[in-house]
C-alpha positions as a Markdown table, in Angstrom:
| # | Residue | x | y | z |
|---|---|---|---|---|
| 1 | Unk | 0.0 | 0.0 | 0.0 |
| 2 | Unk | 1.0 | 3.5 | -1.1 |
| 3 | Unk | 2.0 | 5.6 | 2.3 |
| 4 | Unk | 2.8 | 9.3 | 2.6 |
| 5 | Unk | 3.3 | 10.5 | 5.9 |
| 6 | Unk | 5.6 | 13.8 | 6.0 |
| 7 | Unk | 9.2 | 12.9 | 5.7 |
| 8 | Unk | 10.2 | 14.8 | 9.4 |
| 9 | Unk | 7.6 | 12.0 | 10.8 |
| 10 | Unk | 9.2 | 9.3 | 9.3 |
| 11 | Unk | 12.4 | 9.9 | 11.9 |
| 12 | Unk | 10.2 | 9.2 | 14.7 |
| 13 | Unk | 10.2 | 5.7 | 15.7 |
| 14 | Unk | 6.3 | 5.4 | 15.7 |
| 15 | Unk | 5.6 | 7.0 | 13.1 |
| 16 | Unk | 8.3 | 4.4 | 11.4 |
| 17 | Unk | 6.9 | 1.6 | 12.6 |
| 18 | Unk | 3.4 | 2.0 | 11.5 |
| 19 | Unk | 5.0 | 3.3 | 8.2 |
| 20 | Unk | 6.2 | -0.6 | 7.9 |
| 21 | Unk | 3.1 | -1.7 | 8.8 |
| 22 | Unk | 1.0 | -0.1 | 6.7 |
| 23 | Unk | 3.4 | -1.0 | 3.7 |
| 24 | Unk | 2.7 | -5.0 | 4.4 |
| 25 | Unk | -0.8 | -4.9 | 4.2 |
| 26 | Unk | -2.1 | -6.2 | 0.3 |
| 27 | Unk | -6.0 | -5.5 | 0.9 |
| 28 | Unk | -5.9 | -9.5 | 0.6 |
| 29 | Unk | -9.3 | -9.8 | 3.0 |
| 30 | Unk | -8.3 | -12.4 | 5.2 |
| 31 | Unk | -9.0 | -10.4 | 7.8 |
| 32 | Unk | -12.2 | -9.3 | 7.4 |
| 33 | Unk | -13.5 | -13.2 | 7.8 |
| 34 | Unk | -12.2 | -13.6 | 11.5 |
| 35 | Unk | -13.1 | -10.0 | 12.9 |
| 36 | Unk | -15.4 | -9.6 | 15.1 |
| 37 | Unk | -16.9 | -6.3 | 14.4 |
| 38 | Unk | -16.9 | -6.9 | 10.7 |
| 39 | Unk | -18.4 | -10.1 | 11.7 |
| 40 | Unk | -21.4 | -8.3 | 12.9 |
| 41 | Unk | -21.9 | -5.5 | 11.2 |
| 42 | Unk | -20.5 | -5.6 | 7.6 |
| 43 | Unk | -18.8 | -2.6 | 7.4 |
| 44 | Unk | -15.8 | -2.3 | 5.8 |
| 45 | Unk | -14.3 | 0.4 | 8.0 |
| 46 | Unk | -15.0 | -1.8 | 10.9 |
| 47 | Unk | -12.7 | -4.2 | 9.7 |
| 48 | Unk | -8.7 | -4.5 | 10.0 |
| 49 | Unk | -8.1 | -3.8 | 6.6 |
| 50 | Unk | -10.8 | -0.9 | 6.5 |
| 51 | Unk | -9.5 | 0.6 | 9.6 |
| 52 | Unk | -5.9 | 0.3 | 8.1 |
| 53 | Unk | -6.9 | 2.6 | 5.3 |
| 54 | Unk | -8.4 | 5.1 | 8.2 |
| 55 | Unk | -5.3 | 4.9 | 9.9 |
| 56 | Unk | -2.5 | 5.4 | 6.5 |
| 57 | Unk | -5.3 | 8.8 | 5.7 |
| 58 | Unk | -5.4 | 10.0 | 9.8 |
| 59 | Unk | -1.3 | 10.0 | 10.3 |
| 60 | Unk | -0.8 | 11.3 | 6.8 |
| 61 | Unk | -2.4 | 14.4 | 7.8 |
| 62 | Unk | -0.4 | 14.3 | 11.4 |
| 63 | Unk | -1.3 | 18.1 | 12.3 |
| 64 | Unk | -5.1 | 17.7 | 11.6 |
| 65 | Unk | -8.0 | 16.8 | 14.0 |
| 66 | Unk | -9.2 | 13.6 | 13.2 |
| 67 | Unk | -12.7 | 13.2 | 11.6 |
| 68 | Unk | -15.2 | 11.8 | 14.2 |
| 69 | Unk | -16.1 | 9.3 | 12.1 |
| 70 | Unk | -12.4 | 7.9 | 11.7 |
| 71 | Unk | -12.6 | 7.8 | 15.8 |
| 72 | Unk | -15.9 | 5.6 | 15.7 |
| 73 | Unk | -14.5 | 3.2 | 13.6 |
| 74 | Unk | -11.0 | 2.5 | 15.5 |
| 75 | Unk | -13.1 | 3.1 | 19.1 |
| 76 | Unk | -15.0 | -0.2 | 17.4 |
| 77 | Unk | -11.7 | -2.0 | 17.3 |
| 78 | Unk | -11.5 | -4.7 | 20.6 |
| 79 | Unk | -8.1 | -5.2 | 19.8 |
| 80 | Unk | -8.8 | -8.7 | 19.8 |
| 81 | Unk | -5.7 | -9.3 | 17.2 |
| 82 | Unk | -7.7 | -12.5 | 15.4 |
| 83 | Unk | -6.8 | -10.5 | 12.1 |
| 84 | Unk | -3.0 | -10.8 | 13.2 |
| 85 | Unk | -3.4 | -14.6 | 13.4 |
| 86 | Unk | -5.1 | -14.8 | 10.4 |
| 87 | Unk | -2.7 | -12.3 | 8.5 |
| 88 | Unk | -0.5 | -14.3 | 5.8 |
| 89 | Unk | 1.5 | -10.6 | 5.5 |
| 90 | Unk | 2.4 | -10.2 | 9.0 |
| 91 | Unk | 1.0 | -6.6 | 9.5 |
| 92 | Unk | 1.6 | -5.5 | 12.9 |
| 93 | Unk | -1.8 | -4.4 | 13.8 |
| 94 | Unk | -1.5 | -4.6 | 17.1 |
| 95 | Unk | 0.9 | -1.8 | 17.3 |
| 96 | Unk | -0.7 | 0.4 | 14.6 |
| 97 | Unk | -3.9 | 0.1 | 16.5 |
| 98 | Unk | -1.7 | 1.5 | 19.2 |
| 99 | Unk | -0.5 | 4.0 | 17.6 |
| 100 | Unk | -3.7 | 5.4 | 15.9 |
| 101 | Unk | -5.5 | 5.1 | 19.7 |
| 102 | Unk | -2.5 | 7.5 | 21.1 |
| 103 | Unk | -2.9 | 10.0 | 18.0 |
| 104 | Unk | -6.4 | 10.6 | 18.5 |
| 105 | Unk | -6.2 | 11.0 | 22.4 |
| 106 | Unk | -3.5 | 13.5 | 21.7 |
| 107 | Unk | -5.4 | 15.6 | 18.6 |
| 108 | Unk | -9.2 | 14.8 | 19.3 |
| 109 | Unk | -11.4 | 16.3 | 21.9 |
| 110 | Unk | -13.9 | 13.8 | 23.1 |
| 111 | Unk | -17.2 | 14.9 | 24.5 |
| 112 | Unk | -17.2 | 15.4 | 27.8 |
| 113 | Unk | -19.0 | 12.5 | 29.6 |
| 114 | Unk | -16.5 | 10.1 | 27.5 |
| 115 | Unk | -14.0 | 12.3 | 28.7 |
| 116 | Unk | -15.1 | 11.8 | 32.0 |
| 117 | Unk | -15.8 | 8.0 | 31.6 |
| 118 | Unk | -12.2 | 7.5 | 30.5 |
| 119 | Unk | -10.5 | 9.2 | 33.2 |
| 120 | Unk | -12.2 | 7.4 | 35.9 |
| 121 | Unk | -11.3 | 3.6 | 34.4 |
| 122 | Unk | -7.8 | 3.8 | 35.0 |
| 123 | Unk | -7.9 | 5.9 | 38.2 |
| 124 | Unk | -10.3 | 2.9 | 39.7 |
| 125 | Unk | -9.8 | -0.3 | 37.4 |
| 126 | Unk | -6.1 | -0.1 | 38.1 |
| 127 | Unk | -6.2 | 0.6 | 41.9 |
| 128 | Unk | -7.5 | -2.1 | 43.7 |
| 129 | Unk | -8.5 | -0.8 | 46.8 |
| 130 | Unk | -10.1 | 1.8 | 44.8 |
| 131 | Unk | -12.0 | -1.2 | 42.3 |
| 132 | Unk | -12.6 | -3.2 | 45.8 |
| 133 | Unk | -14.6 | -0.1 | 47.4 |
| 134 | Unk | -16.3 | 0.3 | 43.8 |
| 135 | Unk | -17.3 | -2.9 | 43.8 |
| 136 | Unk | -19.0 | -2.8 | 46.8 |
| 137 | Unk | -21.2 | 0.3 | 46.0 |
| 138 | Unk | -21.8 | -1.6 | 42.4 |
| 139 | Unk | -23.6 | -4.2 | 44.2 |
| 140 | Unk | -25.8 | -1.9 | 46.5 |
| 141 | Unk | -26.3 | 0.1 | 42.7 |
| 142 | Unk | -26.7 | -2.8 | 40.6 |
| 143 | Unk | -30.9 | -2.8 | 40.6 |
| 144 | Unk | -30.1 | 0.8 | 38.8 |
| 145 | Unk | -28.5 | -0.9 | 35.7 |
| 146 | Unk | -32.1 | -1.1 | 33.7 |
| 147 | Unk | -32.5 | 2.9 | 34.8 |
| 148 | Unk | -29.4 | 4.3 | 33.8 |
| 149 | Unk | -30.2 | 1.9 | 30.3 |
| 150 | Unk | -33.4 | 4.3 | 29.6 |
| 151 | Unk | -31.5 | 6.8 | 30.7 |
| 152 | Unk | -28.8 | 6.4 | 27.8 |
| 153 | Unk | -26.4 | 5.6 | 30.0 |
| 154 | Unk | -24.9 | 2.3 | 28.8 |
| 155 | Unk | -21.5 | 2.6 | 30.1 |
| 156 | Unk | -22.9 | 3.1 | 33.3 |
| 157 | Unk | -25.4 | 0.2 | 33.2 |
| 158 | Unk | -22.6 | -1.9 | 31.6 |
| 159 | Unk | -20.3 | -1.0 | 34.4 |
| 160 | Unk | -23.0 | -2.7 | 36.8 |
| 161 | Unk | -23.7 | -5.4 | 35.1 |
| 162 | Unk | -19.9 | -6.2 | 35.5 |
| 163 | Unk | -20.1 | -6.7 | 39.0 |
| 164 | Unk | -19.4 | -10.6 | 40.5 |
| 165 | Unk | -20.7 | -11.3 | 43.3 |
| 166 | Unk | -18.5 | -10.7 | 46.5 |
| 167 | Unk | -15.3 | -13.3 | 46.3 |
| 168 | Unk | -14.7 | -15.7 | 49.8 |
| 169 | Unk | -11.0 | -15.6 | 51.2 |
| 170 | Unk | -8.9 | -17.0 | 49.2 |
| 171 | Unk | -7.4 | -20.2 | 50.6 |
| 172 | Unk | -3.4 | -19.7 | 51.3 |
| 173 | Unk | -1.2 | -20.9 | 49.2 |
| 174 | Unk | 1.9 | -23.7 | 50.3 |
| 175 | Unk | 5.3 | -22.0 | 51.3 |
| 176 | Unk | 7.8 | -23.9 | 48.7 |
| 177 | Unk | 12.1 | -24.3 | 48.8 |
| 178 | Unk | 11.6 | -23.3 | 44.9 |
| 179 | Unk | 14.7 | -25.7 | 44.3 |
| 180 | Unk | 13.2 | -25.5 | 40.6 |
| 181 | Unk | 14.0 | -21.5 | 40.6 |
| 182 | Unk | 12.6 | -18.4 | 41.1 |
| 183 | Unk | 9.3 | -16.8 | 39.9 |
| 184 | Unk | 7.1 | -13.4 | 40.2 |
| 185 | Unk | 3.7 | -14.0 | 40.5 |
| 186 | Unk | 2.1 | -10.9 | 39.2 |
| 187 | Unk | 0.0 | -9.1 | 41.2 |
| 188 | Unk | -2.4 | -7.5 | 38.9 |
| 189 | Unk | -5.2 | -5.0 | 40.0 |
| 190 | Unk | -8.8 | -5.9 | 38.7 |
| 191 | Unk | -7.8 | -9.5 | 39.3 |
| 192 | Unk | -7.2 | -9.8 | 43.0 |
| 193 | Unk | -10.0 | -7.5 | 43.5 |
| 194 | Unk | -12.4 | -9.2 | 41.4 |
| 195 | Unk | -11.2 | -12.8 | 42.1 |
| 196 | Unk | -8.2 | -13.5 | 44.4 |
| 197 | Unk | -8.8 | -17.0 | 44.2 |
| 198 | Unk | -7.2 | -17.2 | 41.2 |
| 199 | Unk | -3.7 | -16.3 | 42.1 |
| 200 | Unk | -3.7 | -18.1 | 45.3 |
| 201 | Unk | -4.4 | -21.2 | 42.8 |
| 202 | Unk | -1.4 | -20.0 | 40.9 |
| 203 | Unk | 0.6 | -19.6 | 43.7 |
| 204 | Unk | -0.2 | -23.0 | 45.1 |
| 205 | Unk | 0.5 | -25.2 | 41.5 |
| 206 | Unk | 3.7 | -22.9 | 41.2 |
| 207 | Unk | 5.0 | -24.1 | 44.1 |
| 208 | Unk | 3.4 | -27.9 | 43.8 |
| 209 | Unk | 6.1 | -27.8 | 40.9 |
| 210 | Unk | 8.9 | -26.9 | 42.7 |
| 211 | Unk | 8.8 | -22.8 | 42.3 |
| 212 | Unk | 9.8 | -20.1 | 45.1 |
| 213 | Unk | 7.1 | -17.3 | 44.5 |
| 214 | Unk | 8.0 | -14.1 | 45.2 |
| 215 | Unk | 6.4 | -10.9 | 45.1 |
| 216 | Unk | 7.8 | -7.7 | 44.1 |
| 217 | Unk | 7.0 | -4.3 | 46.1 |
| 218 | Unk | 6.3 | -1.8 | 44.5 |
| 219 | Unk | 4.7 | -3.6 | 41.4 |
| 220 | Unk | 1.0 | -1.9 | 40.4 |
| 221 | Unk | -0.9 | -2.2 | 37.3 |
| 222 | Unk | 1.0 | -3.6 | 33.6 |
| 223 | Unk | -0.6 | -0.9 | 31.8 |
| 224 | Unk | -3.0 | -2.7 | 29.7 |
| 225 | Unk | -5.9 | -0.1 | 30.2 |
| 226 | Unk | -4.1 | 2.3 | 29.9 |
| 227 | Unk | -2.8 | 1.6 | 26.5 |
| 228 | Unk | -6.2 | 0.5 | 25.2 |
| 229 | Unk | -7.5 | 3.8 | 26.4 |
| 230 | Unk | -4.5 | 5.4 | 24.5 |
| 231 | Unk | -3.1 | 6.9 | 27.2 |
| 232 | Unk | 0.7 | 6.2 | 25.7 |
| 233 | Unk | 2.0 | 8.1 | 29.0 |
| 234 | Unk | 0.4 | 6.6 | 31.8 |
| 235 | Unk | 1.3 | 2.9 | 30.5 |
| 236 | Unk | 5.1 | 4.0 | 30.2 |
| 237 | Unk | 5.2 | 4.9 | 33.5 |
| 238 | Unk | 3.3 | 2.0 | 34.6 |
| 239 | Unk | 5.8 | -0.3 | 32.5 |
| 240 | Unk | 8.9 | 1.7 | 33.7 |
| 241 | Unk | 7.8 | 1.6 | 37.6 |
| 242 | Unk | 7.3 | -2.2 | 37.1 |
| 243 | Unk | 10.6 | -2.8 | 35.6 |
| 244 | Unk | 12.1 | -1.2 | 38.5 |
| 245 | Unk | 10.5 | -3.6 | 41.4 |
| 246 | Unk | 11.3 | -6.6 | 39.4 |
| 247 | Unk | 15.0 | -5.9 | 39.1 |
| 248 | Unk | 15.2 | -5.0 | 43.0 |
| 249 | Unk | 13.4 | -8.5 | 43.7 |
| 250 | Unk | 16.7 | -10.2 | 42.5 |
| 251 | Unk | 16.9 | -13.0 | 40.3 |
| 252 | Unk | 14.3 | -14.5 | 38.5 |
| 253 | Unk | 13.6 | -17.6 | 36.3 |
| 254 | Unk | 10.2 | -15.9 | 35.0 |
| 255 | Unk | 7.7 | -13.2 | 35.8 |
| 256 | Unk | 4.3 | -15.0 | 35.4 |
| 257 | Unk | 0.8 | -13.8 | 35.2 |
| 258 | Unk | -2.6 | -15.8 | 35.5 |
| 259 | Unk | -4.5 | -12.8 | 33.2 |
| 260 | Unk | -3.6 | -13.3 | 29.5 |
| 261 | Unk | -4.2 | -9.5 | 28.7 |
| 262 | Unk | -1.3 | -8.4 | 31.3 |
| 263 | Unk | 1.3 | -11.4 | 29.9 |
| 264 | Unk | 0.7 | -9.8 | 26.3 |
| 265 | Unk | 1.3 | -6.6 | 27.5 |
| 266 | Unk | 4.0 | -7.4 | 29.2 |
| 267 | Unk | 6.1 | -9.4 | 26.3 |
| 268 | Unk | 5.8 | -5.5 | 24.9 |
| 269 | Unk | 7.4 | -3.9 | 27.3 |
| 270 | Unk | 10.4 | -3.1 | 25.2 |
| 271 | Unk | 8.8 | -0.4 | 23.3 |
| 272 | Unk | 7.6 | 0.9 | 26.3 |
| 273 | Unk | 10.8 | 0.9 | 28.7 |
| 274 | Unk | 13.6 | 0.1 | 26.4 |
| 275 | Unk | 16.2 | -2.5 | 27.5 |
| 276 | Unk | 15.3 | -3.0 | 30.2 |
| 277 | Unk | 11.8 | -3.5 | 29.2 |
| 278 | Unk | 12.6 | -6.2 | 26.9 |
| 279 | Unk | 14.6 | -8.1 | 29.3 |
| 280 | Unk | 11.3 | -8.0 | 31.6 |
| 281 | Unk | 9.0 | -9.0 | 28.4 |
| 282 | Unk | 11.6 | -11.9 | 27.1 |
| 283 | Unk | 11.2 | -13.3 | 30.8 |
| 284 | Unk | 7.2 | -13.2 | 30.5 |
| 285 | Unk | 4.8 | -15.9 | 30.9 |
| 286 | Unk | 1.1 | -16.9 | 31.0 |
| 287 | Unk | 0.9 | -19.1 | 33.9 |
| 288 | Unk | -0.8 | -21.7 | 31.5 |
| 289 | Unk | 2.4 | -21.3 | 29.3 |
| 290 | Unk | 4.6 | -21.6 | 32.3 |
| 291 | Unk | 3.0 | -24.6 | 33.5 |
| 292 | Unk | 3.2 | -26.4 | 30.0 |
| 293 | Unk | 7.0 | -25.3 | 30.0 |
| 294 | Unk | 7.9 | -26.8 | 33.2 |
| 295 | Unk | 5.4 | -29.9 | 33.2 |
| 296 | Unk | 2.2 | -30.4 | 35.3 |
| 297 | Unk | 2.6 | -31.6 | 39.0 |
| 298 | Unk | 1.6 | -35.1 | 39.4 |
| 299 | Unk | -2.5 | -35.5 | 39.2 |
| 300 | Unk | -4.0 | -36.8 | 42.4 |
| 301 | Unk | -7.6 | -36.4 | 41.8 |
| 302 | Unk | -9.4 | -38.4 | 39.6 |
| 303 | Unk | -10.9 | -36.3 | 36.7 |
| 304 | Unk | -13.6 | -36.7 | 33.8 |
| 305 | Unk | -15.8 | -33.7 | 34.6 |
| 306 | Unk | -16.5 | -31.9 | 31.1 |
| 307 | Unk | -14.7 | -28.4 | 30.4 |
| 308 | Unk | -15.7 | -26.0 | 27.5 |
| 309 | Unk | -12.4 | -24.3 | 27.4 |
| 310 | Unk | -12.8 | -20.5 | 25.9 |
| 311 | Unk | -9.1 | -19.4 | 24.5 |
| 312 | Unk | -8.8 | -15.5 | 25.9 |
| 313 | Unk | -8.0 | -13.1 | 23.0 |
| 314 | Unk | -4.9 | -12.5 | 24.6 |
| 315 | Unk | -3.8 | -15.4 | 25.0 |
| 316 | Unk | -4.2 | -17.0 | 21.7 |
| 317 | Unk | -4.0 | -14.0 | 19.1 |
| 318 | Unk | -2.0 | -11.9 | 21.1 |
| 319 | Unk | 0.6 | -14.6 | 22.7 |
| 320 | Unk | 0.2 | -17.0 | 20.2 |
| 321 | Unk | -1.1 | -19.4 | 22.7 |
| 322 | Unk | -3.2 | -22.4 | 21.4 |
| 323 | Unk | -3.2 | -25.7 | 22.3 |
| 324 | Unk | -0.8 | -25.5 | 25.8 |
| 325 | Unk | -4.1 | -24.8 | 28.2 |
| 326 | Unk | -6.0 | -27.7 | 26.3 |
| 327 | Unk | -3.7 | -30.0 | 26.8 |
| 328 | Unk | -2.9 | -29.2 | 30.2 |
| 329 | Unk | -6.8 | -29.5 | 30.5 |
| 330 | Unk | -6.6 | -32.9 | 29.2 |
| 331 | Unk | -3.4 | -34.2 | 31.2 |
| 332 | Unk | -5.0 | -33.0 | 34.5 |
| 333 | Unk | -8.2 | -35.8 | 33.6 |
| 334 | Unk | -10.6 | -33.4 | 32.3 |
| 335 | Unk | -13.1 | -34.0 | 29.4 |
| 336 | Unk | -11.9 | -30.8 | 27.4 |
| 337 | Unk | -14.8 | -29.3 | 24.9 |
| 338 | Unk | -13.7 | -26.5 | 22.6 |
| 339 | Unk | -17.1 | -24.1 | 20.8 |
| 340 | Unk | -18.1 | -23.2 | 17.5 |
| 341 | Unk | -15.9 | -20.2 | 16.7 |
| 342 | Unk | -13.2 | -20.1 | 19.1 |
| 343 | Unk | -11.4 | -17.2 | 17.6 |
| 344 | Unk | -14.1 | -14.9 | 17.9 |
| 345 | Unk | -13.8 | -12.4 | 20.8 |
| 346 | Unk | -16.3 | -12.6 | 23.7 |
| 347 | Unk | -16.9 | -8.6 | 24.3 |
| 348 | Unk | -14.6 | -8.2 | 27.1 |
| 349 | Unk | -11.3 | -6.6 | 25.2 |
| 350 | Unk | -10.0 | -4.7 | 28.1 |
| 351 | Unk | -12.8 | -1.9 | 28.7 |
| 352 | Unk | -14.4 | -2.7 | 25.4 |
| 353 | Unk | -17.5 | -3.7 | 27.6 |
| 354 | Unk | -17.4 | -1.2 | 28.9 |
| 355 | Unk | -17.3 | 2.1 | 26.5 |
| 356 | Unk | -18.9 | -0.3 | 24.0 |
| 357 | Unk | -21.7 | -2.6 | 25.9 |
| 358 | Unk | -23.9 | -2.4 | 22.6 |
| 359 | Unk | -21.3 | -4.2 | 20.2 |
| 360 | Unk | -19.8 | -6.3 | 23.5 |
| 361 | Unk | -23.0 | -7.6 | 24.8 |
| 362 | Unk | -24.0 | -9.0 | 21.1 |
| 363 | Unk | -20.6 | -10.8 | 21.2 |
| 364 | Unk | -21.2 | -11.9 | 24.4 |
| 365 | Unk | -24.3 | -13.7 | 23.7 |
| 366 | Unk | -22.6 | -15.1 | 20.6 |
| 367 | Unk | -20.0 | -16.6 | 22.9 |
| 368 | Unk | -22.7 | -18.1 | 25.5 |
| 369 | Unk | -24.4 | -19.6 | 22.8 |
| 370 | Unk | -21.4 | -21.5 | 21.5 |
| 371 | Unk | -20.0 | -22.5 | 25.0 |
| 372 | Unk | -24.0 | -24.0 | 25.9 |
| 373 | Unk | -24.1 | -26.1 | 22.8 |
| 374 | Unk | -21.0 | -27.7 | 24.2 |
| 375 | Unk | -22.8 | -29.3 | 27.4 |
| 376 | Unk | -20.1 | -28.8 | 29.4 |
| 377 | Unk | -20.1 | -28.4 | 33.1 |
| 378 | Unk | -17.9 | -25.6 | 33.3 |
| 379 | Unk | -16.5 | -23.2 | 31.2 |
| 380 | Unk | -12.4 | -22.5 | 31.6 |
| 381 | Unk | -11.4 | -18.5 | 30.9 |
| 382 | Unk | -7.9 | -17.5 | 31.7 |
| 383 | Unk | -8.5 | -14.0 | 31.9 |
| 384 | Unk | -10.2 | -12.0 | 34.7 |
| 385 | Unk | -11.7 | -9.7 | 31.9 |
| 386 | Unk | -13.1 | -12.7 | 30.2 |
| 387 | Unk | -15.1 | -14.1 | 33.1 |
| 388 | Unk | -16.6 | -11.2 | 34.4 |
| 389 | Unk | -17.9 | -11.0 | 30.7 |
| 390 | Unk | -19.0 | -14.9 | 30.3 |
| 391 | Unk | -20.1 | -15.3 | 33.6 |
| 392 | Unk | -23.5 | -13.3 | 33.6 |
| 393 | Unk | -24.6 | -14.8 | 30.1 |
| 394 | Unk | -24.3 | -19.0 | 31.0 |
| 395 | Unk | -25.6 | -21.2 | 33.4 |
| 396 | Unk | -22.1 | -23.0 | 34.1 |
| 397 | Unk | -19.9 | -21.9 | 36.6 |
| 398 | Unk | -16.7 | -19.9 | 34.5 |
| 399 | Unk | -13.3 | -20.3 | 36.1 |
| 400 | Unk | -10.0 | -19.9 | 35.4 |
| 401 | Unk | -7.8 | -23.0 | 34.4 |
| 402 | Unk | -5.0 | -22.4 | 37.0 |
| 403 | Unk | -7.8 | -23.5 | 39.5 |
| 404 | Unk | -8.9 | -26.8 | 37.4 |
| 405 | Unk | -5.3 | -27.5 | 37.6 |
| 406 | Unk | -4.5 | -26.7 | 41.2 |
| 407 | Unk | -7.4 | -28.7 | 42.0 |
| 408 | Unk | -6.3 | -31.7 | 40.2 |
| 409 | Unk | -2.6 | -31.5 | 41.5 |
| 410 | Unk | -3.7 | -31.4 | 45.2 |
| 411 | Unk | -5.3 | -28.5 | 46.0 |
| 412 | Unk | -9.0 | -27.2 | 47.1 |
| 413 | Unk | -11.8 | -27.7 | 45.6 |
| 414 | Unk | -12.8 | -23.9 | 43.3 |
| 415 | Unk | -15.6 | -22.4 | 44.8 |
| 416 | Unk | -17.8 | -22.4 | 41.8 |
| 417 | Unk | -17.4 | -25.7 | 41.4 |
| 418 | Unk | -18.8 | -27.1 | 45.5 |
| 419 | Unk | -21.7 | -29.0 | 45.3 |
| 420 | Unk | -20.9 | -30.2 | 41.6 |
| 421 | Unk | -18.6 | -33.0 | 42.2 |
């Protein structure tokens, strides 16, 4: 594809890069078959290749505000990155989307309530005593939700419709030797809010394996909603402050994360916080990934309980992570059961269900849909952002696989799971 973007931009390293990717992409359509939006609405502009050409005409004309309808059709993006797997090309979408999300948040005045709505995410989402109070005051609100809806307030109403209910303590996880190495367990910030269960799983089948797990102080959000929101600044920072805590917690075998949007965030780091970044990214791992690396603790429980396992997004467009949490699925005993289009994005997409609850809950029902037809008795998500989306729309119980796992290996029984065997 033809690009012209003013030779002074060209020197800048984002403006280069997109430059590249732009170039790459031959219209071929691929693309259009596996995106979601396109998917559902037909609309060339909401598709990769459509938004591509939006992008080349927006940073060829740097200087100038973009057109609102330019910032509707990239807003409609989840980021989902199906159209990278699919991409024979190898167009780096995922950092042109990226790129065109910073230049409009930089040259494009939103109205104000969308102003508004997009400075209180990260101030709450990434905070989680902040998220744990808000949660709280969701669940006294959440009988508004059908109000604010008449009201035309959809973020609002998505917001609430968001909210689990309140999470138990989560049961403490085994101190270890970790004669195997040594390994961060991210601490994240919707997750342990939202569902601390889930790390104390990972904590528990990290050390089953043989793993010291360390924390490291200091350590706060990766920066994932940050970027998605386009704030480019805010996730440096975040990136930059995390890089520092994981070098002062000494040496490490891996930095490992049980939500697949923070581990592909994370593997990016280096275009965030240089050097240093990269070193953090190339040491990276979805605790799924990990596990498959380093091999699965010894099963103890006898399995054969039926799992419709529903691949995050993150995980398998953005990480390239396919078959590793199936398998592991399968080697802990469990009958694993994969939907009807497993590539397609369930709504969630970061905040996507949140500043777009009209697109996200139509993919949302799609994704129920395919996970009932499997019959399964519980559907396996290994993102926070995924479950809190899943949850409300199926009659199975959604976990994460860490706690399938950890309860195969040894450990308790997952909440959502008493009373079903």
């Amino acid at each position: 594809m033809r690009v012209d973007f003013p030779a002074e931009r060209l020197a800048e390293p984002e403006f280069a890069r997109s430059h590249r990717a732009i170039r790459k992409c031959v219209h071929c359509g691929f693309c259009t078959a596996t995106c979601p939006t396109y998917v559902l609405l037909g609309d060339e502009r909401d598709s990769p290749r459509g938004r591509i050409e939006l992008i080349r005409a927006m940073l060829e004309k740097p200087d100038e505000r973009p057109s609102a309808a330019t910032v509707t059709h990239i807003d409609r993006c989840l980021s989902c990155l199906s159209c990278k797997t699919t991409c024979p090309s190898g167009v780096d979408y995922a950092d042109l989307i990226d790129h065109a999300r910073r230049h409009i948040e930089d040259h494009y005045r939103r109205p104000w309530p969308e102003r508004l709505l997009r400075a209180l995410i990260p101030a709450v989402l990434t905070r989680p005593k902040r998220l744990k109070a808000a949660l709280a005051l969701g669940r006294v609100a959440r009988p508004l939700a059908p109000t604010l809806e008449r009201l035309r307030l959809a973020p609002l109403a998505a917001l609430l419709r968001l909210v689990p209910e309140p999470a138990g303590p989560a049961p403490a996880g085994p101190v270890a030797a970790g004669s195997r190495g040594r390994v961060a367990l991210l601490q994240g910030c919707v997750e342990p809010a939202m569902a601390p269960q889930i790390r104390a799983a990972a904590a528990r089948l990290l050390a089953r394996a043989g793993f010291e797990v360390v924390e490291a102080p200091g350590e706060g959000c990766c920066g994932a909603l940050s970027e998605h929101l386009g704030r480019a600044n805010e996730a440096a920072a975040m990136a930059r402050r995390n890089v520092r805590a994981w070098q002062a917690a000494g040496p490490l075998d891996a930095i490992v994360t049980t939500a697949a949007g923070c581990g592909t965030t994370l593997k990016a780091y280096g275009k965030q916080a240089g050097p240093d970044g990269a070193e953090v990214g190339a040491k990276a791992r979805d605790i799924l990934e990990f596990i498959a690396e380093v091999g699965l603790p010894p099963v103890t429980r006898p399995g054969g309980m039926a799992v419709a396992y529903h691949a995050p997004c993150s995980l398998q467009h953005g990480q390239g992570i396919k078959a590793a949490p199936a398998a592991l699925l399968a080697q802990a005993g469990y009958e694993v059961r994969e939907p009807f289009e497993p590539h397609l994005c369930c709504g969630s997409a970061g905040v996507y269900n949140i500043l777009q609850p009209e697109l996200a809950g139509r993919l949302r029902d799609r994704k129920a849909e395919n996970l009932r037809r499997t019959g399964a008795a519980v559907v396996a998500a290994g993102n926070i952002g995924c479950i809190a989306q899943i949850a409300p729309a199926v009659d199975a119980p959604v976990i994460h696989p860490v706690e399938l796992l950890d309860w195969a290996t040894g450990g308790p029984q997952p909440a959502g799971l008493r009373g079903r065997g």
